[in-house]
Short mmCIF file of the C-alpha atoms (twelve columns), coordinates in Angstrom:
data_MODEL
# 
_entry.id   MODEL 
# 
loop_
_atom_site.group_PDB 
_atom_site.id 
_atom_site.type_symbol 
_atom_site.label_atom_id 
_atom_site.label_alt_id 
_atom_site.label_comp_id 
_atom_site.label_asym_id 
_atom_site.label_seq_id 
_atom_site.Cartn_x 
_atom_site.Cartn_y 
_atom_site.Cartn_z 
_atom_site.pdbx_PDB_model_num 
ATOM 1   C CA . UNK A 1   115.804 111.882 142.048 1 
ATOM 2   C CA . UNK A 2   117.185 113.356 145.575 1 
ATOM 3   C CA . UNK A 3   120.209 111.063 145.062 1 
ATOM 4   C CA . UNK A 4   121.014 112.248 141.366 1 
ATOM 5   C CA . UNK A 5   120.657 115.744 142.782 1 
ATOM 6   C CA . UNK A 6   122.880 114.777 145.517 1 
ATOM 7   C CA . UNK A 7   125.754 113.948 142.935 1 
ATOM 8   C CA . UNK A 8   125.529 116.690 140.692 1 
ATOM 9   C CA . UNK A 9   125.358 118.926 143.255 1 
ATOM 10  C CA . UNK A 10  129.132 117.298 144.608 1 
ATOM 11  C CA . UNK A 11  130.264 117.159 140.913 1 
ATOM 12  C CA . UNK A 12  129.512 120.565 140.929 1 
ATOM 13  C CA . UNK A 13  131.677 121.358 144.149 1 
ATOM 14  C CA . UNK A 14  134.635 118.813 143.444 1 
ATOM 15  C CA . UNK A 15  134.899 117.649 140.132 1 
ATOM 16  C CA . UNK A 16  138.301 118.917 139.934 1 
ATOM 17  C CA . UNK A 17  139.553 116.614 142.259 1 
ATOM 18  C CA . UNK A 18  137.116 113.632 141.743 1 
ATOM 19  C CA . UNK A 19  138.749 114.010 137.584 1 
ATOM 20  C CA . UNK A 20  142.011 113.995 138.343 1 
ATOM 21  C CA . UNK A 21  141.451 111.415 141.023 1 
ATOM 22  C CA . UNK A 22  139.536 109.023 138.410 1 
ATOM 23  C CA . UNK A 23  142.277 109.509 136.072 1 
ATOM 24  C CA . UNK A 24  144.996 108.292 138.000 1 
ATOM 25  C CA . UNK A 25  142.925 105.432 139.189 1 
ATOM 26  C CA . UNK A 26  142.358 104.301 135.772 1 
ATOM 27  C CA . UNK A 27  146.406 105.441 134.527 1 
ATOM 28  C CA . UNK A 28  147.253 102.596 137.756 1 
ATOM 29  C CA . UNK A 29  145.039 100.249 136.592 1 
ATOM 30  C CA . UNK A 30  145.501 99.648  133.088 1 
ATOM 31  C CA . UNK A 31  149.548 99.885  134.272 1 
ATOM 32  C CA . UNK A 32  148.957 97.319  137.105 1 
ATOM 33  C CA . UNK A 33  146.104 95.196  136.535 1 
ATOM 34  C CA . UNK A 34  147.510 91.992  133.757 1 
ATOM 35  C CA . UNK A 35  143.388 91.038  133.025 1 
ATOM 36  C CA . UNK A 36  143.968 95.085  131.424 1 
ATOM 37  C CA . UNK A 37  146.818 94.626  129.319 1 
ATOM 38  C CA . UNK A 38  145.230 93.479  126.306 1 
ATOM 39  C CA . UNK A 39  143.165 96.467  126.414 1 
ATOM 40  C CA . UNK A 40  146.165 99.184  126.802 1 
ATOM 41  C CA . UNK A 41  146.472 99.800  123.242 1 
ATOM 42  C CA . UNK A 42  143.409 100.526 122.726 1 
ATOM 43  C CA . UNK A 43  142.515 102.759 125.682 1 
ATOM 44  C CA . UNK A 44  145.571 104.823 124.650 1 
ATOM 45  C CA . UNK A 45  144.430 105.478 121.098 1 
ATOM 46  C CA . UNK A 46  141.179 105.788 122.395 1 
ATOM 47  C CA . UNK A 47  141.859 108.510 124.560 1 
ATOM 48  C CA . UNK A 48  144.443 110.027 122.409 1 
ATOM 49  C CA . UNK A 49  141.596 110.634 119.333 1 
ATOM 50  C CA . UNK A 50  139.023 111.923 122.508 1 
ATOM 51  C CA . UNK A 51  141.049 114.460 123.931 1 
ATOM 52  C CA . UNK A 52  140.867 116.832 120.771 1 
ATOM 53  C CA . UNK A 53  137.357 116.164 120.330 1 
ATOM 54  C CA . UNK A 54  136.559 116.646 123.801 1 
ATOM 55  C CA . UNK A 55  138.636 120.275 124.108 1 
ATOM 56  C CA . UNK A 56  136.255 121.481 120.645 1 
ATOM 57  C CA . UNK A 57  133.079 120.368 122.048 1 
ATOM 58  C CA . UNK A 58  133.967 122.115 125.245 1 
ATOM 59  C CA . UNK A 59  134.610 125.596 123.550 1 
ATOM 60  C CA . UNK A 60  131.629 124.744 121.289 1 
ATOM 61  C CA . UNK A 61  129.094 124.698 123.729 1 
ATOM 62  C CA . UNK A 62  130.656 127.503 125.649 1 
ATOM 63  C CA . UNK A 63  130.578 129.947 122.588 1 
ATOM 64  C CA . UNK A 64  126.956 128.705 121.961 1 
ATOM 65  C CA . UNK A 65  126.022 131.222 124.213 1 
ATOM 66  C CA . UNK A 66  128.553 134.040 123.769 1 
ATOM 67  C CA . UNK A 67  126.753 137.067 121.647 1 
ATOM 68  C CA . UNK A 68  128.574 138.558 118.705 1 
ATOM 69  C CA . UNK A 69  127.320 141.930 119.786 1 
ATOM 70  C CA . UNK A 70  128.744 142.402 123.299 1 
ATOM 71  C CA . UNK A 71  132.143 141.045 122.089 1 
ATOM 72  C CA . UNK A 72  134.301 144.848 122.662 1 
ATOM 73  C CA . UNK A 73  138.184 144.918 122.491 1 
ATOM 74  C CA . UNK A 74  139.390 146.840 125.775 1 
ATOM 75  C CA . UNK A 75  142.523 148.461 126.135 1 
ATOM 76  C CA . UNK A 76  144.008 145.829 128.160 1 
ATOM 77  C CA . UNK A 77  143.255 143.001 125.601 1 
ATOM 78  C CA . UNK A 78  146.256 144.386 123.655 1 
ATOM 79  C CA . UNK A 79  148.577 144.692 126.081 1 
ATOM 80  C CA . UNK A 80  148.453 141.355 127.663 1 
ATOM 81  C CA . UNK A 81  148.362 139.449 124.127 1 
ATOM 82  C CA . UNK A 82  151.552 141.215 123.419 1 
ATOM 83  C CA . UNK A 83  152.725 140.768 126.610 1 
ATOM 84  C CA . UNK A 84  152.083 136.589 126.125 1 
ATOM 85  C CA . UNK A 85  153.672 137.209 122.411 1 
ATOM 86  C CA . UNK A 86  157.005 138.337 123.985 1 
ATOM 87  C CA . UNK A 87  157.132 135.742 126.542 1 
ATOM 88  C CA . UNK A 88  156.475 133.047 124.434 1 
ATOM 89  C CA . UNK A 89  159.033 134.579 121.629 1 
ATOM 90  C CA . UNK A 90  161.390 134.952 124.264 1 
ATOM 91  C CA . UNK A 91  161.208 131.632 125.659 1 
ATOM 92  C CA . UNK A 92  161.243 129.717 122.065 1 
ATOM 93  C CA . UNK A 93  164.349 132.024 121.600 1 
ATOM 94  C CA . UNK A 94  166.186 130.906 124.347 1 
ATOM 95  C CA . UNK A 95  165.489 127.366 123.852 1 
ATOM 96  C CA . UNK A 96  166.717 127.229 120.029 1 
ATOM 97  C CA . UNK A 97  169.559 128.998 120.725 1 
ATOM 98  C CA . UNK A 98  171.155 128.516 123.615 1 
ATOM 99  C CA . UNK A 99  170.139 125.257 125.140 1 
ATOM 100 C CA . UNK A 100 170.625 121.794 123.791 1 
ATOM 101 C CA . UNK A 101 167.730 119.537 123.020 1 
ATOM 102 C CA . UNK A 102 166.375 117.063 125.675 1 
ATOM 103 C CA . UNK A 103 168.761 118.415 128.268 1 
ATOM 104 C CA . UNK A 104 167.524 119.413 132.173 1 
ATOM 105 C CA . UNK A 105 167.185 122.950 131.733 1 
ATOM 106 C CA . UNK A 106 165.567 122.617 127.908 1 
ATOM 107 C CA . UNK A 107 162.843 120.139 129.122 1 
ATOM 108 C CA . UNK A 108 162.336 122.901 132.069 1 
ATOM 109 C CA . UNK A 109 161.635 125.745 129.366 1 
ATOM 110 C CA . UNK A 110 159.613 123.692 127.243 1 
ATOM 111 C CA . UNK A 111 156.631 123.065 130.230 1 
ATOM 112 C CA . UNK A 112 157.534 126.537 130.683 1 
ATOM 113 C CA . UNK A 113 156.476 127.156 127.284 1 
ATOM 114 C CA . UNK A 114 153.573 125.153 127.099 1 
ATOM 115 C CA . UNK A 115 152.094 126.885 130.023 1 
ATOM 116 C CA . UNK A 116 152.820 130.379 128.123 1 
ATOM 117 C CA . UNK A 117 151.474 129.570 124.874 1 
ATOM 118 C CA . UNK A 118 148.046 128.182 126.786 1 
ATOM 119 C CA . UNK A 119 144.723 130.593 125.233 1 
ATOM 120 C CA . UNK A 120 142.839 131.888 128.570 1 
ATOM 121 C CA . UNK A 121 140.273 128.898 129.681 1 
ATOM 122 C CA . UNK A 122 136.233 129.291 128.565 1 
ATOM 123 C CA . UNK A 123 135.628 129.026 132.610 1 
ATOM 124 C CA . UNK A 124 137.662 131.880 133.243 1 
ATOM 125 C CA . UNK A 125 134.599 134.185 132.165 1 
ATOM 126 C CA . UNK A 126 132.493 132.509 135.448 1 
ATOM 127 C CA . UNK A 127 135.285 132.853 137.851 1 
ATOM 128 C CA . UNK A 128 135.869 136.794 137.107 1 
ATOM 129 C CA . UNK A 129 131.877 137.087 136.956 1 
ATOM 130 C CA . UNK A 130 132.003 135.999 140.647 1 
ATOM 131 C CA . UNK A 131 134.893 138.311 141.527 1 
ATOM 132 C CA . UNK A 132 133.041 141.101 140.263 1 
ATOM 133 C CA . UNK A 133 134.782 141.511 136.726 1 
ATOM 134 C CA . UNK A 134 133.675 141.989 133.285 1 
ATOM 135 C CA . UNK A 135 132.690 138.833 131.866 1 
ATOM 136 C CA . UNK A 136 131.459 140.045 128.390 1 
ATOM 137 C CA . UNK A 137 135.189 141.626 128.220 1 
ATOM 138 C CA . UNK A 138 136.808 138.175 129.283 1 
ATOM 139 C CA . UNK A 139 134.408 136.408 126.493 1 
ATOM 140 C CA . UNK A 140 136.125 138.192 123.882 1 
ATOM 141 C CA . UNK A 141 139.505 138.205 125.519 1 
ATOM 142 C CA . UNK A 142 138.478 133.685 125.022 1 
ATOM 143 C CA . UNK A 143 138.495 133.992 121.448 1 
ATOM 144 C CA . UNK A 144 141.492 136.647 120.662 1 
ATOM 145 C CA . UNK A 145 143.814 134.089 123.396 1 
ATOM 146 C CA . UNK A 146 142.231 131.232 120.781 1 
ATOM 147 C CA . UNK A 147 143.430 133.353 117.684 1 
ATOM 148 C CA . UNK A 148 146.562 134.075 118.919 1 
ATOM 149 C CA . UNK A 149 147.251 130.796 120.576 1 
ATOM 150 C CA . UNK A 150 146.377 129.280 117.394 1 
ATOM 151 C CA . UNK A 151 149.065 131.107 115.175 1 
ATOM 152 C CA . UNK A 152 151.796 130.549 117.813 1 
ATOM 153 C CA . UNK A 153 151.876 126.955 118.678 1 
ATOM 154 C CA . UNK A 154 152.243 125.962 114.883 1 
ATOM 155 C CA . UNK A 155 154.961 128.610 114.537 1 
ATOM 156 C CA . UNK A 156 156.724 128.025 117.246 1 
ATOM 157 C CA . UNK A 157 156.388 124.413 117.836 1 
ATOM 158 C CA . UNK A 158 158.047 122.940 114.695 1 
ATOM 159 C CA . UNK A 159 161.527 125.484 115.220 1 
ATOM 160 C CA . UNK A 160 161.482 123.464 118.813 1 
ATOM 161 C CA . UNK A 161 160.661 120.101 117.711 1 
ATOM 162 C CA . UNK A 162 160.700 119.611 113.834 1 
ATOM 163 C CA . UNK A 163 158.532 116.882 112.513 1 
ATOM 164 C CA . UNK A 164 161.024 114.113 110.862 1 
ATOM 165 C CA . UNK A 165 160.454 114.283 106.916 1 
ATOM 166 C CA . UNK A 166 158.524 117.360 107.181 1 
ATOM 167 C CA . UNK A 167 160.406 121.589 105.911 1 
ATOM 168 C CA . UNK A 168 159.136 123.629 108.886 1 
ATOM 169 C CA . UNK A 169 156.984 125.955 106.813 1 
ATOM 170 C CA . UNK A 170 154.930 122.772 105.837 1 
ATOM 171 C CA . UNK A 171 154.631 121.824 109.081 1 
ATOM 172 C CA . UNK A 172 153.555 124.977 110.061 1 
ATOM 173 C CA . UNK A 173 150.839 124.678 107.937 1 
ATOM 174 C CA . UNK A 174 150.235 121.229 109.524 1 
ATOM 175 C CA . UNK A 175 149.687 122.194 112.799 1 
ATOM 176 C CA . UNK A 176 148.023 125.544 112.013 1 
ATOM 177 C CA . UNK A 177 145.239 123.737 110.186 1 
ATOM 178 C CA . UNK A 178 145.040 121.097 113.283 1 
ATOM 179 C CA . UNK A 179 145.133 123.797 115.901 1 
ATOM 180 C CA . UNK A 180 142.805 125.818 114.408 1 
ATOM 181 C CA . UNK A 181 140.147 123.225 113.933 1 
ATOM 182 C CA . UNK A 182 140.360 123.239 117.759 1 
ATOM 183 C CA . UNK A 183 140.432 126.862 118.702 1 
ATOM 184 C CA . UNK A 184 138.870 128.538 116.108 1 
ATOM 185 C CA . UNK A 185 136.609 126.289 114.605 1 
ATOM 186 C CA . UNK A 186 134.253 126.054 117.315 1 
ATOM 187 C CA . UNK A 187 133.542 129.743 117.573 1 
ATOM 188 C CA . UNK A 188 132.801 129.164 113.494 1 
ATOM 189 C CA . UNK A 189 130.356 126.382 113.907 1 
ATOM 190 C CA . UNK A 190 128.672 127.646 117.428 1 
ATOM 191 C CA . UNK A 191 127.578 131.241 115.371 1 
ATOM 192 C CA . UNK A 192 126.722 129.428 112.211 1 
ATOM 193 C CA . UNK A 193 124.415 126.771 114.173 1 
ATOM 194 C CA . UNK A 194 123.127 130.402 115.860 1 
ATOM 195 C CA . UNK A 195 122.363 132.369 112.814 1 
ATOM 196 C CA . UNK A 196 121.506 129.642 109.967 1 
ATOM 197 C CA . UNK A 197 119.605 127.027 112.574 1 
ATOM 198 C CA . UNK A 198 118.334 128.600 115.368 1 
ATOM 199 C CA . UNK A 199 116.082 125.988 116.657 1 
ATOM 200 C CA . UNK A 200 119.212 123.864 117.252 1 
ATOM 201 C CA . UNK A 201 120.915 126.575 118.798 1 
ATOM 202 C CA . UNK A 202 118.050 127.199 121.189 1 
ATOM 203 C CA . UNK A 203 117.721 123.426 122.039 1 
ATOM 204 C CA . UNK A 204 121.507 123.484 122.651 1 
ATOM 205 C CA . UNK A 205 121.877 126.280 125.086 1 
ATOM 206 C CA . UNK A 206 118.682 124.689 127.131 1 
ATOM 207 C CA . UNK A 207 121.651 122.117 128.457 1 
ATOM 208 C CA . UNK A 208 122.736 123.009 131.362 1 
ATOM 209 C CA . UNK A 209 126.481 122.744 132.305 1 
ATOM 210 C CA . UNK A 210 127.198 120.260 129.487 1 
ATOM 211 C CA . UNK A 211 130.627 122.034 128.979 1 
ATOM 212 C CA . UNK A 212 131.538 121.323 132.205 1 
ATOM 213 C CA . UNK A 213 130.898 117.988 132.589 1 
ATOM 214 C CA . UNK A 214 132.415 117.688 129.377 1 
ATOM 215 C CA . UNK A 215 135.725 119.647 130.796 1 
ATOM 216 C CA . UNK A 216 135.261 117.415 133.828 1 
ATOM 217 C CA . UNK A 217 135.471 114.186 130.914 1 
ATOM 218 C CA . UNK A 218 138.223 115.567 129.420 1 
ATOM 219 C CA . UNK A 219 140.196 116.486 132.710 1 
ATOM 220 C CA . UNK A 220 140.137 112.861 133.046 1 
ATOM 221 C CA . UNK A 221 141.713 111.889 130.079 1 
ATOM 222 C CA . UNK A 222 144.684 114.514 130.589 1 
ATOM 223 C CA . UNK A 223 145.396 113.015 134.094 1 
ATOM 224 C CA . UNK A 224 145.593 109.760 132.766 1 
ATOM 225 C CA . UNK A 225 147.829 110.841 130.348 1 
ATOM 226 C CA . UNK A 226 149.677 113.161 132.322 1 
ATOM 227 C CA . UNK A 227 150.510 110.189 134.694 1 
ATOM 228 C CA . UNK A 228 151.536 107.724 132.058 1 
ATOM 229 C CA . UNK A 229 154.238 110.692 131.212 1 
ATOM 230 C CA . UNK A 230 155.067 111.477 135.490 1 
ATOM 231 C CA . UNK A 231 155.827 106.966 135.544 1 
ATOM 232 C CA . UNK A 232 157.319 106.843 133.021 1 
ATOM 233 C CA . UNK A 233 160.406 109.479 134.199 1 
ATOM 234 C CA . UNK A 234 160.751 108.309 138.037 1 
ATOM 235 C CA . UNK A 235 164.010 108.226 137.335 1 
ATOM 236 C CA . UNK A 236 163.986 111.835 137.146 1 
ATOM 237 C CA . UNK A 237 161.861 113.048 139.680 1 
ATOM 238 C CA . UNK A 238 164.077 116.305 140.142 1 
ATOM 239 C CA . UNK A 239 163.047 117.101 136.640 1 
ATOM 240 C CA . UNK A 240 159.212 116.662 137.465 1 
ATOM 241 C CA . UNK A 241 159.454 118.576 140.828 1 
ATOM 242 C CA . UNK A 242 161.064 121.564 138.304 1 
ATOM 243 C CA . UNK A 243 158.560 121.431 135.805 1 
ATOM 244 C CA . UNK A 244 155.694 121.776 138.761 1 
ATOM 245 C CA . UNK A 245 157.629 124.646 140.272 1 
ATOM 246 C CA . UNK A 246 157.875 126.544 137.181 1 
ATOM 247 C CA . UNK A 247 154.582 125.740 136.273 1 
ATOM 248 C CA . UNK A 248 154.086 127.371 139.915 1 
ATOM 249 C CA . UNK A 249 156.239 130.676 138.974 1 
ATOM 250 C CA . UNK A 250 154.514 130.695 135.532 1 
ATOM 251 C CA . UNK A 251 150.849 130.852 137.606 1 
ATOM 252 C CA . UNK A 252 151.763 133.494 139.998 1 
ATOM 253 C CA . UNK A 253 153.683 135.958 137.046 1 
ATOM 254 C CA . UNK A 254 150.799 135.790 135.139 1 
ATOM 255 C CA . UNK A 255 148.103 136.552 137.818 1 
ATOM 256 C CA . UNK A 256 150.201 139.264 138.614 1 
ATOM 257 C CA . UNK A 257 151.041 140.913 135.518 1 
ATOM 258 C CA . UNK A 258 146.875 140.532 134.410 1 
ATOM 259 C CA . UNK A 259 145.484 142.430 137.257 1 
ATOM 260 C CA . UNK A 260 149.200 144.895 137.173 1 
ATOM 261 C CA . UNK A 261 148.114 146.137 133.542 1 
ATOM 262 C CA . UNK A 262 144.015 146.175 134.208 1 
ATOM 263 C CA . UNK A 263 144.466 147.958 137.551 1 
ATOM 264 C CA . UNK A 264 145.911 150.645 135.335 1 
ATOM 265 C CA . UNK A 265 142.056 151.213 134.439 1 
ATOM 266 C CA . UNK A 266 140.200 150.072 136.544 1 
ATOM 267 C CA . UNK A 267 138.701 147.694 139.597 1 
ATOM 268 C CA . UNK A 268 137.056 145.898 137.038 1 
ATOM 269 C CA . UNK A 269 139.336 145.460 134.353 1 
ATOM 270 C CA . UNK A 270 142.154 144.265 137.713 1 
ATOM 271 C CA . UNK A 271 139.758 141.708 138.015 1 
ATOM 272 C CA . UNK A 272 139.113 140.799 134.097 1 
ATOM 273 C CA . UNK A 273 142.658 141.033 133.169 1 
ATOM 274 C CA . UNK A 274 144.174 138.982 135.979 1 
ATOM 275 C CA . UNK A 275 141.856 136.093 134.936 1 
ATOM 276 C CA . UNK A 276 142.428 136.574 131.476 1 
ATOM 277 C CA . UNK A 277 146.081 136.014 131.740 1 
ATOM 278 C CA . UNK A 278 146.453 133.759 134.589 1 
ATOM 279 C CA . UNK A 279 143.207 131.197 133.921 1 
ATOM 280 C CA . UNK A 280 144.140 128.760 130.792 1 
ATOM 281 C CA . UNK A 281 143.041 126.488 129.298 1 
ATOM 282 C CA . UNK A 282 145.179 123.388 130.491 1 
ATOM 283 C CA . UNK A 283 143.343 120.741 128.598 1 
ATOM 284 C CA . UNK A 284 144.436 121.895 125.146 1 
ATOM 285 C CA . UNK A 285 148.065 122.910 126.891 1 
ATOM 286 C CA . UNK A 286 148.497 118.954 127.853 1 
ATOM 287 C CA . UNK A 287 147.788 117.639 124.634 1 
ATOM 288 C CA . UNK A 288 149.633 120.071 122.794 1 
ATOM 289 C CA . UNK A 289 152.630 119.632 124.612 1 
ATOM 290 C CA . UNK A 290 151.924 115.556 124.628 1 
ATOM 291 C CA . UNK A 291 151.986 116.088 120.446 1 
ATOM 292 C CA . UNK A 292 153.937 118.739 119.992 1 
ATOM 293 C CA . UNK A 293 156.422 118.959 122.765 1 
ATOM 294 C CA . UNK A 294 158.497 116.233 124.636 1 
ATOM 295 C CA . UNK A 295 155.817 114.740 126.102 1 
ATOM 296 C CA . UNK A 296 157.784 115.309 129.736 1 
ATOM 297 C CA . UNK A 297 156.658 118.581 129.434 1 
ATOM 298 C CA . UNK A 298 153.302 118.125 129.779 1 
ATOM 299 C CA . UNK A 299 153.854 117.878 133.530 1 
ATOM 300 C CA . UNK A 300 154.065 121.362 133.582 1 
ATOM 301 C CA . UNK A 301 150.366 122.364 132.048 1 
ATOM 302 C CA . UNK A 302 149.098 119.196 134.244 1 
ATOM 303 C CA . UNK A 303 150.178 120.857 137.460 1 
ATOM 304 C CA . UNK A 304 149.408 124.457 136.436 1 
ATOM 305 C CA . UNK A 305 146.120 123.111 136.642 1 
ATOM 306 C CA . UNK A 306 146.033 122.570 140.165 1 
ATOM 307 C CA . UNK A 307 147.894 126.419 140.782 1 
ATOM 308 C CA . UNK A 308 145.500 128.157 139.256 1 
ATOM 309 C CA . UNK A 309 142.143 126.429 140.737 1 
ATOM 310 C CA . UNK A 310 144.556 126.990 144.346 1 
ATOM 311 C CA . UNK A 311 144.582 130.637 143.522 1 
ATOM 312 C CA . UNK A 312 140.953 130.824 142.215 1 
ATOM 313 C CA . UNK A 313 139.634 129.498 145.183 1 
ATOM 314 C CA . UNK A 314 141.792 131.814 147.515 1 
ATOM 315 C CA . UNK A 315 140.120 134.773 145.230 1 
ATOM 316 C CA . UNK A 316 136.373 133.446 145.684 1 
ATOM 317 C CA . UNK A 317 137.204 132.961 149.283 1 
ATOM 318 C CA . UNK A 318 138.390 136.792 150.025 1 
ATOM 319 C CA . UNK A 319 135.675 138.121 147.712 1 
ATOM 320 C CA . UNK A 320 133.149 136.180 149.501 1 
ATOM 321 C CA . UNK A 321 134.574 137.726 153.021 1 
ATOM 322 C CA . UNK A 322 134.886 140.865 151.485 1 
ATOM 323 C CA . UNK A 323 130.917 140.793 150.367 1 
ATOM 324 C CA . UNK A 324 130.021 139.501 153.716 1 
ATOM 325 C CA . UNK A 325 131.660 142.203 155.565 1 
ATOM 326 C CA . UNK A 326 130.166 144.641 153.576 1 
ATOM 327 C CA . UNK A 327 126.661 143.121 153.920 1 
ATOM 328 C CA . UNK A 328 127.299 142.800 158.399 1 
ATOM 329 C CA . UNK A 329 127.926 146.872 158.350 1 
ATOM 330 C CA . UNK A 330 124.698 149.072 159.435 1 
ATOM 331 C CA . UNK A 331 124.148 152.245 157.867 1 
ATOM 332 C CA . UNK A 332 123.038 154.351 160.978 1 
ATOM 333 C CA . UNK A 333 120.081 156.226 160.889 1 
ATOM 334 C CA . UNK A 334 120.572 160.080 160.277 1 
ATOM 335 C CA . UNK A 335 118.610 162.075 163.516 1 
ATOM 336 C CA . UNK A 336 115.473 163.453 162.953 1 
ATOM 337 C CA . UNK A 337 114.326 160.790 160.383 1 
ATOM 338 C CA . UNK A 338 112.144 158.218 161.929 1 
# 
């Protein structure tokens, strides 16, 4: 029992890097390893019908426990959704018109776009919780990034990449209905299973951290996948190295421009809104872009991964030495008072 302890308690710490790690390993075996080839087929349609299953039952478990009640629009809600409406509209724009499919700079502003068009991540609620922000705010900031993520990706999408056979309004509707089953749908279910069977819904927020072992599953899958795209373009490793770096650029605007428009308010609402923006959810990003996108582009969401954990980790860190300075200073003792 120490020893199972023991492992979840390192899972806990490091299973970003123990994912990503495993799904390389696995990416460079089944590439590498001939007694594996039989099996690459169907590891790769395996994963491929996973990876949306695993990114609902992640947000399904998470909005288990999120209460319909303390779910309150703030001010800065708005402003940052249009602000990610305009950048993403902006982007799509400048791709459609005035660069030329599958080129350098077009592949560039698709990752771009994929890491725009990302809804904020369901962990980005425990991060600004431990920075001191509002997490009940961020909850409901979760699902209105899931609405909104939901309507652009199938409108945008198909004007970048039309689907062979298919008028663009029909397609639309395609990936609307398929997008939505994955951002929407699990809110749906997780209040219906909490209103209409409650014994169920009490059994399934008793499991502890199952979404994040499930994220950690999943995180797997995309890194395997993510390398399969990085191997397969060695021959253009200047084009990777771009899509990282503007994944990079994308990361640090959108920290930024979060806690610029909730530091208009408040501490709090710095903290919320910087999160908010800046923490997505890279899971769904990855396999949007690897079914939506060229699947080069993916790169970008894979690596804006690794940013924003980089930057979350630098913010847990000063918050942490910030708390612990506050907690060293002595209040002296007024005279008189014993």
């Amino acid at each position: 029992m120490k020893a199972v302890n023991c492992i979840v308690s390192f899972l806990k710490m490091w299973l970003l890097p123990v994912a990503m790690t495993t799904g390389t390993i696995l990416y460079l075996a089944f590439a590498n390893i001939e007694a594996l080839f039989p099996f690459k087929h169907f590891a790769l349609r395996l994963v491929e019908t996973l990876m949306p299953v695993s990114v609902f039952a992640t947000l399904f478990f998470t909005f288990c426990k999120v209460n319909i009640r303390d779910m309150k629009p703030r001010p800065w809600h708005a402003a940052t959704l249009i602000l990610q409406t305009v950048l993403c509209l902006g982007c799509a724009f400048l791709i459609i018109k005035f660069l030329k499919p599958a080129t350098f700079s077009e592949l560039v502003a698709e990752g771009v776009l994929a890491c725009l068009l990302s809804p904020t991540a369901t962990a980005a609620a425990v991060v600004t919780g431990k920075l001191g922000g509002n997490t009940a705010s961020i909850s409901t900031y979760t699902l209105e990034s899931n609405l909104l993520s939901a309507l652009l990706v199938p409108l945008l999408c198909p004007l970048i990449h039309p689907m062979p056979g298919i008028h663009v309004v029909s397609a639309f509707s395609v990936i609307l209905l398929r997008v939505s089953q994955l951002l929407v749908m699990p809110f749906v279910l997780a209040q219906f299973v909490k209103y209409v069977i409650p014994s169920l819904h009490r059994k399934l927020i008793s499991l502890k951290n199952v979404a994040f072992y499930i994220w950690g599953f999943t995180l797997i899958m995309v890194t395997g996948m993510t390398m399969r795209v990085v191997f397969a373009h060695l021959d253009r490793l200047h084009l990777v190295a771009a899509l990282v770096f503007g994944a990079l650029g994308v990361c640090l605007f959108k920290f930024a421009a979060g806690k610029f428009i909730g530091g208009l308010k408040s501490r709090e609402d710095r903290i919320s809104a910087g999160q908010a923006l800046g923490q997505k959810n890279t899971t769904f990003t990855i396999w949007m872009a690897l079914t939506y996108l060229s699947p080069i582009a993916a790169v970008a969401p894979g690596s804006y991964v690794i940013w924003q954990n980089i930057i979350n980790s630098w913010e847990l860190w000063q918050e942490e030495k910030r708390n612990t300075h506050n907690d060293g200073k002595k209040i002296p003792k007024k005279k008189g008072i014993s």
